[in-house]
Structures are given as structure tokens and as C-alpha cells.
Chimera marker file (.cmm) of the C-alpha trace (Angstrom):
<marker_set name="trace">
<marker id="1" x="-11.254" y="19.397" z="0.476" r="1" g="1" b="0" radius="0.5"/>
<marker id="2" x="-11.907" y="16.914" z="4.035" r="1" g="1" b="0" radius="0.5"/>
<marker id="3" x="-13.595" y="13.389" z="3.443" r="1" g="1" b="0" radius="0.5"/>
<marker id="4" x="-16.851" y="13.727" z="5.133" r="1" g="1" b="0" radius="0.5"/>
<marker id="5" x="-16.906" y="11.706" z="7.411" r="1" g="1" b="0" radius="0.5"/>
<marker id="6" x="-20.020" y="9.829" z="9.753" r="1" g="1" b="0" radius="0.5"/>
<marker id="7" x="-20.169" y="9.146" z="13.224" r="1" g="1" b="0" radius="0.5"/>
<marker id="8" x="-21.576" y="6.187" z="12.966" r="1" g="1" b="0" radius="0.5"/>
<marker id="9" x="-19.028" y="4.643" z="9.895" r="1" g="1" b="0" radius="0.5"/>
<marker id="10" x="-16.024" y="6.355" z="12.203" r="1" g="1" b="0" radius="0.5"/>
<marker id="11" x="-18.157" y="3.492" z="15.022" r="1" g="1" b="0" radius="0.5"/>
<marker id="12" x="-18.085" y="1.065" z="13.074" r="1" g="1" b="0" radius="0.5"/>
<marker id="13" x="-14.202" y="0.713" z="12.081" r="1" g="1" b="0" radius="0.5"/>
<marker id="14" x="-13.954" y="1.397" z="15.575" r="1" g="1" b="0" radius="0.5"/>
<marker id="15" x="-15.693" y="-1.086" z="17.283" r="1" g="1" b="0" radius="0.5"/>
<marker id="16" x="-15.022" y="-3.986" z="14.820" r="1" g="1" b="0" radius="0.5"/>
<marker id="17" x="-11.087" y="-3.960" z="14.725" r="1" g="1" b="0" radius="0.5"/>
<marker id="18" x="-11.018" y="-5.515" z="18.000" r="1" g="1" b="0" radius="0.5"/>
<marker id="19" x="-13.289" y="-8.037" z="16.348" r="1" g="1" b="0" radius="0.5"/>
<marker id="20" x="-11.385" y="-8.599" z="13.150" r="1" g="1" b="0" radius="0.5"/>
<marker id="21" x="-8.001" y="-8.529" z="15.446" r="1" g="1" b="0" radius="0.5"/>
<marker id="22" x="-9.143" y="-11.353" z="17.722" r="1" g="1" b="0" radius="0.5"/>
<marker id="23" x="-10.953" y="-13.087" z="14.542" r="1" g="1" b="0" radius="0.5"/>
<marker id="24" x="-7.625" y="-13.392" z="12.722" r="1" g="1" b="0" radius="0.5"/>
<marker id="25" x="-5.827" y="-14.139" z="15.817" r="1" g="1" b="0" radius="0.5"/>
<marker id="26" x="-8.154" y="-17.122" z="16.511" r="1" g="1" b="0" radius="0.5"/>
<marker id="27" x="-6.939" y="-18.308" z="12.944" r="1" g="1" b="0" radius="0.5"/>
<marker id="28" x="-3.257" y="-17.854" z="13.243" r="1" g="1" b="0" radius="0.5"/>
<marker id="29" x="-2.844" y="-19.307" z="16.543" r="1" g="1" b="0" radius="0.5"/>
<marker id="30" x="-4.127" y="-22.605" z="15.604" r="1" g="1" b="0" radius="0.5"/>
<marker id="31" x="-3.788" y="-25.629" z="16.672" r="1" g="1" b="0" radius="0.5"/>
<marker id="32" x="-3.643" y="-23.633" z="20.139" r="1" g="1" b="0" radius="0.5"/>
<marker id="33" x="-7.155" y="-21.945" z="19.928" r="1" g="1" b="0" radius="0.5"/>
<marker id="34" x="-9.011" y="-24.224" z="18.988" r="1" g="1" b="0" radius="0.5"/>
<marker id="35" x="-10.745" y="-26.879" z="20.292" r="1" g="1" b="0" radius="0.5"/>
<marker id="36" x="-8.293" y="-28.700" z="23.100" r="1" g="1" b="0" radius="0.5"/>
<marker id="37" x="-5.637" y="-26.332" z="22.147" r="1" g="1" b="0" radius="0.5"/>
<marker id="38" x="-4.154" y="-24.528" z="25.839" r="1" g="1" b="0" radius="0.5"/>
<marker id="39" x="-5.613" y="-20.822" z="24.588" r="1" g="1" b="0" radius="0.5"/>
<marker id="40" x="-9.077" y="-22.009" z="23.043" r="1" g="1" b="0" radius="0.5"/>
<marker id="41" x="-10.440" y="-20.457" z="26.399" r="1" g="1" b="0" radius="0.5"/>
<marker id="42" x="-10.076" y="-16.919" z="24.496" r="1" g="1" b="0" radius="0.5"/>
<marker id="43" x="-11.817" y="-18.395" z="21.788" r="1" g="1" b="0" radius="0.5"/>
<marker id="44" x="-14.411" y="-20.664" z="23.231" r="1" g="1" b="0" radius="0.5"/>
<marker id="45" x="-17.509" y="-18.801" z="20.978" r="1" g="1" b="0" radius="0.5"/>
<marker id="46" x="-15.426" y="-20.272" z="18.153" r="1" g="1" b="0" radius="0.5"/>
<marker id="47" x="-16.035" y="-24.293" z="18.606" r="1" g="1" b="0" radius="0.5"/>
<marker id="48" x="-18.229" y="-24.677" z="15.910" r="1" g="1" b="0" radius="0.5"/>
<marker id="49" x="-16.625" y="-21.659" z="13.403" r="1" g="1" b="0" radius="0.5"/>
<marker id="50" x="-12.831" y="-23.614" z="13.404" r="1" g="1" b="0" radius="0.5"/>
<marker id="51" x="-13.806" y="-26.154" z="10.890" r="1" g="1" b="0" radius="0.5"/>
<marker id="52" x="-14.731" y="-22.993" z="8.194" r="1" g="1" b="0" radius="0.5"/>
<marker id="53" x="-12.360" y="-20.046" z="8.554" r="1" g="1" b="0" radius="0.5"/>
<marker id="54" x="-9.372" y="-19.540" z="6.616" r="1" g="1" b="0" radius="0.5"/>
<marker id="55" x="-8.872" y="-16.561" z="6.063" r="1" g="1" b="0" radius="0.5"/>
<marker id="56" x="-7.004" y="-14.542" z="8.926" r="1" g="1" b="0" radius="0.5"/>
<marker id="57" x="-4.605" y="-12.428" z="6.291" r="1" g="1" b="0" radius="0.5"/>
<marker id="58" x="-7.991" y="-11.252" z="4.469" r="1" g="1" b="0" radius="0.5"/>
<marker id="59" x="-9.151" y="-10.566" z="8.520" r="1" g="1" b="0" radius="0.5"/>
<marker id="60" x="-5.830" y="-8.273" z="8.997" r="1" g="1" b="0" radius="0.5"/>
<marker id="61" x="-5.835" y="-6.376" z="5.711" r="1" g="1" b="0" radius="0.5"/>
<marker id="62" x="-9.780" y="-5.615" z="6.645" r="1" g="1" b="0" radius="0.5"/>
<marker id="63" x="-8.293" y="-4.134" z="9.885" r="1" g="1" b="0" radius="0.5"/>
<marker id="64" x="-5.824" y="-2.466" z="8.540" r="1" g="1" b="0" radius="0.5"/>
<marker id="65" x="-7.446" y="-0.591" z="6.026" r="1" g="1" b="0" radius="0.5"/>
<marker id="66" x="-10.423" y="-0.018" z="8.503" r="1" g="1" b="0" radius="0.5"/>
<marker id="67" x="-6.994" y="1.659" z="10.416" r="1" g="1" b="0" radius="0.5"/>
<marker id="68" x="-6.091" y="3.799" z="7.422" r="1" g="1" b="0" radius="0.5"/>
<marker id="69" x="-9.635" y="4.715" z="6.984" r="1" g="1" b="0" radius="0.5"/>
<marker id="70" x="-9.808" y="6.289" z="10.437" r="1" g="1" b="0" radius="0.5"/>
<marker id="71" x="-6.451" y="8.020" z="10.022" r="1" g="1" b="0" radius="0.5"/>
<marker id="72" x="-7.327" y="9.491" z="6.915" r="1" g="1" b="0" radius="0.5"/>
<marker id="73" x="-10.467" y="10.898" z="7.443" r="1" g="1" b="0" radius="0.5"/>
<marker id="74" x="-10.111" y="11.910" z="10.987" r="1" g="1" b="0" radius="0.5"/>
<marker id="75" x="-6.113" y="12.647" z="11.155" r="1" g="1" b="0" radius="0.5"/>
<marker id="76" x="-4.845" y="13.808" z="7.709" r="1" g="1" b="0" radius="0.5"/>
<marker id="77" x="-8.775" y="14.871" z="6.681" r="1" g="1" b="0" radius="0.5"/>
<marker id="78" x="-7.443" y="13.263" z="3.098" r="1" g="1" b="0" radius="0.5"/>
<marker id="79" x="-9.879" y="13.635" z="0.529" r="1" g="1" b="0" radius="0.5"/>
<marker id="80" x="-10.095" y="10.009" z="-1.155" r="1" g="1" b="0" radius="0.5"/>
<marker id="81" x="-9.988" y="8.758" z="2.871" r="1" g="1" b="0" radius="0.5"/>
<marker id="82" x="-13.854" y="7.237" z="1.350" r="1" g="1" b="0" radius="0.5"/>
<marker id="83" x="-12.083" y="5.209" z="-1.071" r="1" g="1" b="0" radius="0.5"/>
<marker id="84" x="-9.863" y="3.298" z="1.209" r="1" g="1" b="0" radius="0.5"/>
<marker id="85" x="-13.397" y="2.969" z="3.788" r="1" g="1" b="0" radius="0.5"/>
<marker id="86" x="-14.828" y="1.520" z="0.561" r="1" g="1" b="0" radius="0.5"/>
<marker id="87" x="-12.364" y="-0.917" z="0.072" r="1" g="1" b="0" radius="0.5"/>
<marker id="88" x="-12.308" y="-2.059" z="3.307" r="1" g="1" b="0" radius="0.5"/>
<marker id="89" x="-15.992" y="-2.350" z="3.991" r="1" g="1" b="0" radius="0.5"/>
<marker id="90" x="-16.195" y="-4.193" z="0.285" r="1" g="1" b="0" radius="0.5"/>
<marker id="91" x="-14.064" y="-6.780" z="1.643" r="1" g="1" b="0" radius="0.5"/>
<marker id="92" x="-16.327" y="-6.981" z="5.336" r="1" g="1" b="0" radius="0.5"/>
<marker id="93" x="-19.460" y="-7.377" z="3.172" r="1" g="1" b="0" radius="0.5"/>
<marker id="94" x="-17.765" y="-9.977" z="0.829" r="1" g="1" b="0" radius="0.5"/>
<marker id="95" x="-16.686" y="-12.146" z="3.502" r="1" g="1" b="0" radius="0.5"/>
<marker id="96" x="-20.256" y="-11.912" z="5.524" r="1" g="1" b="0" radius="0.5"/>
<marker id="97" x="-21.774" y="-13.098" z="2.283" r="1" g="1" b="0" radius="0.5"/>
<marker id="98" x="-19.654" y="-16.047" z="2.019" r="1" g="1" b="0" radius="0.5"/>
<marker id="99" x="-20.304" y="-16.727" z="5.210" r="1" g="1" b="0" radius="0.5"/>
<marker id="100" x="-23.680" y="-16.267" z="4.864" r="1" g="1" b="0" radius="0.5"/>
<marker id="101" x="-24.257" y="-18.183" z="1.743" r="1" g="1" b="0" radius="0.5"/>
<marker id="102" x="-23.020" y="-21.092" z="4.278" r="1" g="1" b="0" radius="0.5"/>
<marker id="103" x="-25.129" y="-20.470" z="7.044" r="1" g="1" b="0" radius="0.5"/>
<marker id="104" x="-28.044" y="-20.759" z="4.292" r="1" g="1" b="0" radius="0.5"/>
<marker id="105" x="-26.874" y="-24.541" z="4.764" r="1" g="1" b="0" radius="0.5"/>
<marker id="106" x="-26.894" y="-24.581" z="8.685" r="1" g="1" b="0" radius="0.5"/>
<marker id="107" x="-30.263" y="-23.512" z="8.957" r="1" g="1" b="0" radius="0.5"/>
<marker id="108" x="-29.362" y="-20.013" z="9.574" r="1" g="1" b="0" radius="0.5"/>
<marker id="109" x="-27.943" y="-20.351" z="13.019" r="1" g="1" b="0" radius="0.5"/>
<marker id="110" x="-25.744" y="-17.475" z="13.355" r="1" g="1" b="0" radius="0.5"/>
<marker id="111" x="-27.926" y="-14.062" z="13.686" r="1" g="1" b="0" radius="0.5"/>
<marker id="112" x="-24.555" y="-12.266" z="14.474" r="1" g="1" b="0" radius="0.5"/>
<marker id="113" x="-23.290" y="-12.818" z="10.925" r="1" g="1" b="0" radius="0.5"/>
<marker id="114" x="-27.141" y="-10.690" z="9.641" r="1" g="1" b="0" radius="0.5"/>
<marker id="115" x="-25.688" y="-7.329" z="11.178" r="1" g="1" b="0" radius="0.5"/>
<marker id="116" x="-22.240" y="-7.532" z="9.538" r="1" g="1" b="0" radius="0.5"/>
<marker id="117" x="-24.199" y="-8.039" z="6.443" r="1" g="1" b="0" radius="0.5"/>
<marker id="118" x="-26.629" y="-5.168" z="6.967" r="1" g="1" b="0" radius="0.5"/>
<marker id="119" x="-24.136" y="-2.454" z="8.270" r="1" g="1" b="0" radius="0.5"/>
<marker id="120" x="-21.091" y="-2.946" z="5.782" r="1" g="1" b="0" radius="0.5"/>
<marker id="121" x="-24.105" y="-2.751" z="3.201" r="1" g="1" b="0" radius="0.5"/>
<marker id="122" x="-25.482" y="0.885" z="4.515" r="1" g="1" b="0" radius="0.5"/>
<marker id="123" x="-21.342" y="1.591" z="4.972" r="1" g="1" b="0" radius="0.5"/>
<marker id="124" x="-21.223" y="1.221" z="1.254" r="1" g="1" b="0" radius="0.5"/>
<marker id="125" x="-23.976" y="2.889" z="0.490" r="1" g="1" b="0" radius="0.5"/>
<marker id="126" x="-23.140" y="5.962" z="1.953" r="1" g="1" b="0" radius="0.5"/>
<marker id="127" x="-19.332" y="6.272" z="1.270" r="1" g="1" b="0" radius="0.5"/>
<marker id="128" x="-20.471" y="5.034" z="-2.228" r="1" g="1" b="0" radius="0.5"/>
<marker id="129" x="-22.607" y="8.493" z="-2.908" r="1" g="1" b="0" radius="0.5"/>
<marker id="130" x="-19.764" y="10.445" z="-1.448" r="1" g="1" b="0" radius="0.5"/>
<marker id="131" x="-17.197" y="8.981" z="-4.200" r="1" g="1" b="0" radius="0.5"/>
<marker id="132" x="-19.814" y="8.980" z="-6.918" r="1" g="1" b="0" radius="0.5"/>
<marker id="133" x="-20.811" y="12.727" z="-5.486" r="1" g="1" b="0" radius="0.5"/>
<marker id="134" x="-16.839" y="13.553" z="-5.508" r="1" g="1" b="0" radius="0.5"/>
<marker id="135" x="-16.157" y="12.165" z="-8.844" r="1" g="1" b="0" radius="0.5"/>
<marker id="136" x="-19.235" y="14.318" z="-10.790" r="1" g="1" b="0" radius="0.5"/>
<marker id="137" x="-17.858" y="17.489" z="-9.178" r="1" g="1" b="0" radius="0.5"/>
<marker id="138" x="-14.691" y="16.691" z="-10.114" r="1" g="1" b="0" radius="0.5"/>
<marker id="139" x="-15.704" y="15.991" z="-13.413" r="1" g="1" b="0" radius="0.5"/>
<marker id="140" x="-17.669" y="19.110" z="-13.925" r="1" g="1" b="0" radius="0.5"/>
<marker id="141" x="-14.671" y="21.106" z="-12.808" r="1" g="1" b="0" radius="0.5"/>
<marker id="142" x="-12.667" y="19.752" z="-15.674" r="1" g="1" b="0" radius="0.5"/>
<marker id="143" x="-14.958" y="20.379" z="-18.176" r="1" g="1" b="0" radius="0.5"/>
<marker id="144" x="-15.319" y="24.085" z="-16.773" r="1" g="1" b="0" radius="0.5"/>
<marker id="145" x="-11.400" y="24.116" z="-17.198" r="1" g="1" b="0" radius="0.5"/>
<marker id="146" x="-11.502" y="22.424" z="-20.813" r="1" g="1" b="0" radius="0.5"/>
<marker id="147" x="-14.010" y="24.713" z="-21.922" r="1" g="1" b="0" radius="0.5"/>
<marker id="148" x="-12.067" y="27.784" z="-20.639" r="1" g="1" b="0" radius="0.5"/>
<marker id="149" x="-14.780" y="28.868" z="-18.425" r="1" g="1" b="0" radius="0.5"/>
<marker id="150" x="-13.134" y="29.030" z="-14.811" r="1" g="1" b="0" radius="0.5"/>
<marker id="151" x="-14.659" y="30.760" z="-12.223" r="1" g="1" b="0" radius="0.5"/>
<link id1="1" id2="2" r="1" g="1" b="0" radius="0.2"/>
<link id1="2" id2="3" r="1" g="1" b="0" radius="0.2"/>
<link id1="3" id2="4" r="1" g="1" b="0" radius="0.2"/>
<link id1="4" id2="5" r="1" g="1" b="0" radius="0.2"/>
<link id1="5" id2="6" r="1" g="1" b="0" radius="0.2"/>
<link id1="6" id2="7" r="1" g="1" b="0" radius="0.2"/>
<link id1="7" id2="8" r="1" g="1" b="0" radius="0.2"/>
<link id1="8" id2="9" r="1" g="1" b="0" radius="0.2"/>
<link id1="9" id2="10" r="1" g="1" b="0" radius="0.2"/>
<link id1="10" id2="11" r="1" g="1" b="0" radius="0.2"/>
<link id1="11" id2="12" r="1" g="1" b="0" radius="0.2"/>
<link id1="12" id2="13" r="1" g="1" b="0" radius="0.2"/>
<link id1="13" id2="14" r="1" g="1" b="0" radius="0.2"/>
<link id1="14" id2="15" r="1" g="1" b="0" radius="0.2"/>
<link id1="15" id2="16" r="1" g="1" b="0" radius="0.2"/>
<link id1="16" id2="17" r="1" g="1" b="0" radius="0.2"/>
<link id1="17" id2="18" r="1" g="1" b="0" radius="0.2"/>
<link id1="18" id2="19" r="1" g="1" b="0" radius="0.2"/>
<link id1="19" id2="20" r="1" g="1" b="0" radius="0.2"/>
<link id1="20" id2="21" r="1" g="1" b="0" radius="0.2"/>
<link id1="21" id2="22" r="1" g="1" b="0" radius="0.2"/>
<link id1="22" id2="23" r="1" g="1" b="0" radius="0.2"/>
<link id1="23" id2="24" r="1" g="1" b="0" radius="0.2"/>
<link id1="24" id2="25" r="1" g="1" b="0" radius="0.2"/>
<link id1="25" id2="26" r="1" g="1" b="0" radius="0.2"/>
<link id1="26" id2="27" r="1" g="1" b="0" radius="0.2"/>
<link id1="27" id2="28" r="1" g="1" b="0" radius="0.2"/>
<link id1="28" id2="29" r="1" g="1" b="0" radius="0.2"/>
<link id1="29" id2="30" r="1" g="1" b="0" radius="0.2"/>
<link id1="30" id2="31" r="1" g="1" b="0" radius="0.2"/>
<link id1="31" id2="32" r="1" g="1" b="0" radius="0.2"/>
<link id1="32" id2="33" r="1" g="1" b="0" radius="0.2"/>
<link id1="33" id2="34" r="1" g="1" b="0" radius="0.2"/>
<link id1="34" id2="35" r="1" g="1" b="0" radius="0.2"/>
<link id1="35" id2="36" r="1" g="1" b="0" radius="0.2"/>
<link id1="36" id2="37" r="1" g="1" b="0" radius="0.2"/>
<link id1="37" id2="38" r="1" g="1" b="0" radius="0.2"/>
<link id1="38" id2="39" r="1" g="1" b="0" radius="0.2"/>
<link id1="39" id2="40" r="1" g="1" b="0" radius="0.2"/>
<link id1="40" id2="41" r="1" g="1" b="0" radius="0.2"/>
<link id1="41" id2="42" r="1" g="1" b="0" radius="0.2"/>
<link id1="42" id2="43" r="1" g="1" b="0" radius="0.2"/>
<link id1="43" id2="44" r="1" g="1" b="0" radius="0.2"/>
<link id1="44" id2="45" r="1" g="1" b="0" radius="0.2"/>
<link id1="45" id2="46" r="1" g="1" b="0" radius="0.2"/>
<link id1="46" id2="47" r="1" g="1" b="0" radius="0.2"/>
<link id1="47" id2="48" r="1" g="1" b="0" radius="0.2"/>
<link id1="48" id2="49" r="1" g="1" b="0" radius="0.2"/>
<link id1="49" id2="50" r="1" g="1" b="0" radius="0.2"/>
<link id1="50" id2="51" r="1" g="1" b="0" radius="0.2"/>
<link id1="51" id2="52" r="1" g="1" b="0" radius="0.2"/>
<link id1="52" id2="53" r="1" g="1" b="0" radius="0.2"/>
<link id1="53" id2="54" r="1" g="1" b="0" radius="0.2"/>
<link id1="54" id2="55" r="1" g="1" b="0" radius="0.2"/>
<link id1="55" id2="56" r="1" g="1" b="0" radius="0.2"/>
<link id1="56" id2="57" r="1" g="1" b="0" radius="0.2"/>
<link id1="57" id2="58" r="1" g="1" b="0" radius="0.2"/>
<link id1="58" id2="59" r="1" g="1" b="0" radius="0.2"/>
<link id1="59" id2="60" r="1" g="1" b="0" radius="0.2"/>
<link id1="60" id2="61" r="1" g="1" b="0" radius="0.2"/>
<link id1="61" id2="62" r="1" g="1" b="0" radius="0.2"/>
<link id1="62" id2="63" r="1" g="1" b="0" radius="0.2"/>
<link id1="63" id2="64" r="1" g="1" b="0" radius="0.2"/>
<link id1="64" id2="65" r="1" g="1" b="0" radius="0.2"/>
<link id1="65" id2="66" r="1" g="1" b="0" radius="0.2"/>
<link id1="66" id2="67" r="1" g="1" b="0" radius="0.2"/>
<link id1="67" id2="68" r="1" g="1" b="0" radius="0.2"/>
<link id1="68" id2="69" r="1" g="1" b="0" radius="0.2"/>
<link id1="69" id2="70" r="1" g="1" b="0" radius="0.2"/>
<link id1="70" id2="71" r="1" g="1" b="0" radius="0.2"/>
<link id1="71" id2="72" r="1" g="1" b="0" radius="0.2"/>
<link id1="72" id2="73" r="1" g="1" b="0" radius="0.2"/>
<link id1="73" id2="74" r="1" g="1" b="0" radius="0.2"/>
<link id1="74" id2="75" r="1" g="1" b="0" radius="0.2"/>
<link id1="75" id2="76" r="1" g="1" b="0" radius="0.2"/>
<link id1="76" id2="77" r="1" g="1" b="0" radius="0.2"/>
<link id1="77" id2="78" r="1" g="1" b="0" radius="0.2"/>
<link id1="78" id2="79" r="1" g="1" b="0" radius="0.2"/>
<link id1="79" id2="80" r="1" g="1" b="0" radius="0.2"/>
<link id1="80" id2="81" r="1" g="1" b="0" radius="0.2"/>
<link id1="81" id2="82" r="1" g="1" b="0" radius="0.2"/>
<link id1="82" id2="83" r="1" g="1" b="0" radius="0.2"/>
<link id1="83" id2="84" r="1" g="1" b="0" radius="0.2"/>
<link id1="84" id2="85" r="1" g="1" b="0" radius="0.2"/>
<link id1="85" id2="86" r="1" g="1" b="0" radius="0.2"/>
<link id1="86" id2="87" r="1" g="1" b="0" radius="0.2"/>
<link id1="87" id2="88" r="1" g="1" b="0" radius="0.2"/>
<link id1="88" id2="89" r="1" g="1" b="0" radius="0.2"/>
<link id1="89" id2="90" r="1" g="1" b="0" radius="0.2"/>
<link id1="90" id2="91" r="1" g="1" b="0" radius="0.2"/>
<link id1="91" id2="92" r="1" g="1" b="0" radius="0.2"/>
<link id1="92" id2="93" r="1" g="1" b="0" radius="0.2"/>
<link id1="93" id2="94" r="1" g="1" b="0" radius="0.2"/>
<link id1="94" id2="95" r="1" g="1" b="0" radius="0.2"/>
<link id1="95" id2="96" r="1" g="1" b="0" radius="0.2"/>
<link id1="96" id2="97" r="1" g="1" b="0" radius="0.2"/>
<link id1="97" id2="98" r="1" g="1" b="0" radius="0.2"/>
<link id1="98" id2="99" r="1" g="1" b="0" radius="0.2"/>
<link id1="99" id2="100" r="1" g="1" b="0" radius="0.2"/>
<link id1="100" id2="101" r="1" g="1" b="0" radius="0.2"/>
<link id1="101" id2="102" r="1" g="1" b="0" radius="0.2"/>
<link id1="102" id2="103" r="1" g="1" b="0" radius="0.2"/>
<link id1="103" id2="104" r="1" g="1" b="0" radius="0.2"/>
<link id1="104" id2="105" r="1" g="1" b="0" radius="0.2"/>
<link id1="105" id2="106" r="1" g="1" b="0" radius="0.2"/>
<link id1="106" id2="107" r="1" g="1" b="0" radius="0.2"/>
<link id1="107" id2="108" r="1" g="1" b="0" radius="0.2"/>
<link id1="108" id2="109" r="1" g="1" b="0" radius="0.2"/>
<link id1="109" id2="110" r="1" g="1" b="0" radius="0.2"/>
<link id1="110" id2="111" r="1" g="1" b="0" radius="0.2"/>
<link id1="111" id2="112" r="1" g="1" b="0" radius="0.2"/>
<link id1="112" id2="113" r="1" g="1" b="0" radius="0.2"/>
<link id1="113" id2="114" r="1" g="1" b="0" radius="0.2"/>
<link id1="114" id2="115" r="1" g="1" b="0" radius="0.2"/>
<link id1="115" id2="116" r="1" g="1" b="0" radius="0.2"/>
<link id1="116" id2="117" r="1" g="1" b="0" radius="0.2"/>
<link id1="117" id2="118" r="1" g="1" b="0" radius="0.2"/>
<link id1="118" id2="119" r="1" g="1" b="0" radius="0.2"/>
<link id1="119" id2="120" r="1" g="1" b="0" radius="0.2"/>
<link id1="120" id2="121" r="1" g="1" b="0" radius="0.2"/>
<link id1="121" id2="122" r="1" g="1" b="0" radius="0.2"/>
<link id1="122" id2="123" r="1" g="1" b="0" radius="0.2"/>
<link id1="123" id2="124" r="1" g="1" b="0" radius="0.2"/>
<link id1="124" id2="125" r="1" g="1" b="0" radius="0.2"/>
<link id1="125" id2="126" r="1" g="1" b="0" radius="0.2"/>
<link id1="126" id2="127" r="1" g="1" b="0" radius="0.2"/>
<link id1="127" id2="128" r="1" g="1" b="0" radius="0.2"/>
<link id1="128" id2="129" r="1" g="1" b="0" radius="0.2"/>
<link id1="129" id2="130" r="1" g="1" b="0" radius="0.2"/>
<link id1="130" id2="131" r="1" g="1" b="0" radius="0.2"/>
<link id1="131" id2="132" r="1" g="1" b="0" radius="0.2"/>
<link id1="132" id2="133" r="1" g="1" b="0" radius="0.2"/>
<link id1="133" id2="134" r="1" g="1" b="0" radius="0.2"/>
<link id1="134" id2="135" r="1" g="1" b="0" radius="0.2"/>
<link id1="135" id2="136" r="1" g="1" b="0" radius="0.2"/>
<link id1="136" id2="137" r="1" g="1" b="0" radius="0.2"/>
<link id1="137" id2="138" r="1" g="1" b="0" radius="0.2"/>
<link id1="138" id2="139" r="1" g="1" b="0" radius="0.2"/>
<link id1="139" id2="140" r="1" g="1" b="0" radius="0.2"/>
<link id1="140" id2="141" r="1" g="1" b="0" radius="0.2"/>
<link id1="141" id2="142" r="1" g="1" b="0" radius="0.2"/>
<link id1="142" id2="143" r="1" g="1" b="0" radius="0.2"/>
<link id1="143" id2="144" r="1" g="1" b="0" radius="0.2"/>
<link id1="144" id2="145" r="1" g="1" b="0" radius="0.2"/>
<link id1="145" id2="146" r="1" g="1" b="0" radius="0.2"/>
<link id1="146" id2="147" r="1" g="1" b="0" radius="0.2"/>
<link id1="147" id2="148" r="1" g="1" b="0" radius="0.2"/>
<link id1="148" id2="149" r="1" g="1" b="0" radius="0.2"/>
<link id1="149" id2="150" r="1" g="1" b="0" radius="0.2"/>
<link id1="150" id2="151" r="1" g="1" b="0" radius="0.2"/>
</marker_set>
């Protein structure tokens, strides 16, 4: 049985690996990107953000599960694709909040961070049904099989 998949979950992976990517690559290159560094230029939005974010291998695991996502559920068409979307978009909302919870102490001056909140959140929603929708089928079929009653 295919994943289902969503057009606008597929867009979402899509759109922010390129984000994640030059996130995490803003964090590894340091001292270079940053502030007075000979590449800050690529990350000049970032002035204020390099005195809180450490955590670039957490930023390329993201991506790369956001990756795996898209090949499973699109490529292979592999059933528990959802799960590994899940995962991924667990770890984009978990991050957001932490980075929320901060901006709670800077007056709330990053709107940006508010739609990587409210997306990953809808994300999880939906793949969340699908799994929980997955599992109860999967469930009934065994007790079908247990109780000798295969159709």
C-alpha cells in the first residue's frame, strides 16, 4: 500500500531544505560567516541569530530525513514514508519552539520563526492521522487473522 502523500507537505520539505542547508551551513562555517568573517555576506540576515544557534548537525539530520521523506513517498511509494515525515517535522517543530520560547524574551521580533511553528504543526497533524489511520487498519486486520475470519 503507497504513503499518501500531500502536495502541500511534498512543498514544504521542498522548499525548506535549501533553508535548513544554508541554516546549518551558516553554523559550520563559523568564524567565517559570521559577523566580520570573509563569507558573512551569504549570511548577513544572520547578525543578530549567531550568538544563539548551535545546532547545525540537528539542522542536517532535519534535511536529511525531510530527503528520505520525499524519496519514500514519491520514489519508492513506501508505506511507513509518514513515519520518517513525522520524525522529521517533530524535530522542525521542536526546534521552532525553542526558538520561540526565546523570542518570548526579545519581544517577539522574529515573525518568520511563527510560520515554521504553524506549518510543521498542521505537517504533524496530518501525517499524524495517516499513521494513527494506518496503525487501526492494521490492527483490525490482525485481529481478523487471529480470529480466523479472513476475507
Amino acid at each position: 500500500m503507497a504513503p499518501n502523500t500531500y502536495s502541500w507537505i511534498s512543498a514544504w520539505f521542498v522548499l525548506t531544505t535549501p533553508v535548513i542547508i544554508w541554516d546549518a551551513f551558516y553554523c559550520l562555517m563559523r568564524p567565517r560567516s559570521m559577523v566580520g568573517g570573509d563569507l558573512h555576506w551569504i549570511w548577513a540576515p544572520y547578525a543578530l541569530y549567531q550568538e544563539v544557534d548551535y545546532v547545525p548537525f540537528m539542522n542536517l539530520i532535519e534535511t536529511a530525513l525531510n530527503l528520505c521523506y520525499l524519496y519514500l513517498a514519491h520514489v519508492v511509494k513506501y508505506p511507513a514514508a509518514s513515519v520518517v515525515g513525522f520524525a522529521s517535522v517533530t524535530m522542525t517543530l521542536s526546534k521552532t519552539m525553542l526558538y520561540w520560547i526565546q523570542e518570548y524574551y526579545c519581544n517577539y521580533s522574529n515573525a518568520v520563526a511563527r510560520l515554521w511553528l504553524v506549518v510543521p504543526t498542521l505537517v504533524i497533524i496530518q501525517l499524524g492521522k495517516d499513521i494513527t489511520s494506518s496503525i487501526y487498519v492494521a490492527a483490525r486486520e490482525s485481529e481478523k487473522r487471529a480470529s480466523g475470519k479472513e476475507q
